[in-house]
C-alpha positions in Angstrom: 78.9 25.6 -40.0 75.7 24.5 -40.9 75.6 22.2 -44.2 72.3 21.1 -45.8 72.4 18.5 -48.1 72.7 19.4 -51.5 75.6 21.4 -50.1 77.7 18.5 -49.6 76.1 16.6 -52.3 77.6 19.5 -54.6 81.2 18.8 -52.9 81.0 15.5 -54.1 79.7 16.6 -57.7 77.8 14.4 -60.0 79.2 11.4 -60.1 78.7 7.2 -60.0 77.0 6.3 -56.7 79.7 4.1 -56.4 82.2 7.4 -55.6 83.8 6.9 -52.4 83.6 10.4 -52.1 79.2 10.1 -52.5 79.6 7.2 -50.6 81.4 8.6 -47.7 79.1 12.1 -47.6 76.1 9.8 -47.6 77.1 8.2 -44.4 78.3 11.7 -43.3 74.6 12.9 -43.7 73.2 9.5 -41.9 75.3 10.6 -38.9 74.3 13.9 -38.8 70.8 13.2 -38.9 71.3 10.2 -36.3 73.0 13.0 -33.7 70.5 15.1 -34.4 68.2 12.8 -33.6 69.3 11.9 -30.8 69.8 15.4 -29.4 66.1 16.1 -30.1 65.5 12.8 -27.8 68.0 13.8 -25.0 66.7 17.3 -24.9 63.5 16.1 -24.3 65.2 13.2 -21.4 66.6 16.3 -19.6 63.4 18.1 -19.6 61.4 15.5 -18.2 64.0 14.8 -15.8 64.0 18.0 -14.8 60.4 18.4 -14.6 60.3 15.1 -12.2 63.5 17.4 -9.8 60.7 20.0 -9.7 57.5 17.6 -9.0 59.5 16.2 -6.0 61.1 19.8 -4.4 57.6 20.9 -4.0 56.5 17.1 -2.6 59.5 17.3 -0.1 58.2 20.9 0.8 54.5 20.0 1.2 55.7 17.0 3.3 58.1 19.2 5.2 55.0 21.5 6.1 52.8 18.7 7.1 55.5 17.6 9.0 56.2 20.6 11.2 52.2 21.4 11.7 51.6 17.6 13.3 54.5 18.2 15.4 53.6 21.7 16.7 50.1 19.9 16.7 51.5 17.2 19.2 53.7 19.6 21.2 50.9 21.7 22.1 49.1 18.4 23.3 51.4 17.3 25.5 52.6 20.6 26.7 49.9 23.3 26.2 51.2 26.1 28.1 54.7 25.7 26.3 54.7 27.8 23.2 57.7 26.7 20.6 58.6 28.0 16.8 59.5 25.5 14.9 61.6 26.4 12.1 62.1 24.2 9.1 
C-alpha cells in the first residue's frame, strides 16, 4: 500500500501537534522517507558495483587474450615447426 502524506495526516485528523497519534505518524513519515532514501542510494551502490563486475570480466578477458597470443608467440620461437592450439 502506498500512503502519501496527507493520507496519514487525515488518520490522525486535526488535532494538537502534541497528539501522540501526529506525533507518532510524523516519525512514521521520517522513516519512510529515510528508507527510501536509502534505497535510492543502495540502488545506485549495486549498480556501480555492478558496473565495476563488468569493467573487470572484460579486463580479465583482454588479459586472458594477451596472455595466450605472447605464449603461442613464444612457443613458436622456441619450437617453430611445432604447431599448438591453445585454448583458453
Amino acid at each position: 500500500m502506498n500512503f502519501q502524506a496527507k493520507d496519514l495526516m487525515e488518520l490522525v485528523g486535526e488535532k494538537k501537534p502534541t497528539n501522540p497519534r501526529k506525533k507518532f505518524v510524523i516519525r512514521l513519515l521520517n522513516c519512510i522517507r529515510d528508507l527510501r532514501s536509502n534505497a535510492s542510494l543502495n540502488r545506485k551502490q549495486i549498480d556501480y558495483l555492478l558496473y565495476q563486475i563488468e569493467q573487470r570480466d572484460k579486463m580479465i578477458d583482454e588479459l586472458r587474450e594477451k596472455n595466450i597470443a605472447l605464449l603461442s608467440q613464444r612457443l613458436s620461437e622456441h619450437k617453430p615447426f611445432l604447431r599448438l592450439n591453445i585454448v583458453a
